[in-house]
N, C-alpha and C positions, 0 to 999 in steps of 0.2 A: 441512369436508372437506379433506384433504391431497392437495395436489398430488405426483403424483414429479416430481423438478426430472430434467431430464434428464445425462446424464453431464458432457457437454464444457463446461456451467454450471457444473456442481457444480465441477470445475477450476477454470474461469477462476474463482470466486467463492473458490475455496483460496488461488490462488493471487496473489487482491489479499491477503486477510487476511494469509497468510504475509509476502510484501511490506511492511507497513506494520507488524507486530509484530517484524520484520526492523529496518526503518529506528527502531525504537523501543529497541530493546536495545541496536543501535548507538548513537545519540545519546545512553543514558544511559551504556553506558562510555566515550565519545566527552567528556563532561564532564567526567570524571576523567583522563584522558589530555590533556585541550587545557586543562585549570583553569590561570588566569595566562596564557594566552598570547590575541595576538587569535582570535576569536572567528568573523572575517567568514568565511573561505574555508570553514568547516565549517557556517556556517549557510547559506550560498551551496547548499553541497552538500545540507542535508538540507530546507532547501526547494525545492531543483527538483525532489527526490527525494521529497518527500511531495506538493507537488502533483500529479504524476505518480501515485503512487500512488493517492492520492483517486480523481482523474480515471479509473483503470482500475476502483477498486473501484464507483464507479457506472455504470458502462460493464456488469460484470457484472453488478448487480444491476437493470440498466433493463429496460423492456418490449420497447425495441428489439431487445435483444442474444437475449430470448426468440422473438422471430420468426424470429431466423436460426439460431437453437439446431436 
């Protein structure tokens, strides 16, 4: 049986994936543009930035966040 997910889920759940397909396109032309140079202050950045990401994208998808939907 199918559930309807309700609106403000269906959002938040867009808008992890957008997010993390975001930080993904970045970081592959982010290779191309930093190739040869160091390395650390863009990895800095795209792991705070996908932890963070993660962190929201199960944040949408938990049971919790369906309680308060």
């Amino acid at each position: 049986m199918h559930r309807e997910v309700p609106e403000s889920r269906w959002v938040f759940r867009t808008a992890a994936w957008v997010w993390l397909l975001y930080l993904l396109a970045m970081a592959g032309l982010d290779m191309f543009v930093y190739a040869g140079r160091p390395a650390f202050p863009v990895l800095a950045y795209y792991l705070v930035n996908g932890v963070t990401a993660l962190l929201f994208l199960a944040m949408a998808h938990s049971r919790l966040q369906a309680r308060h939907a």
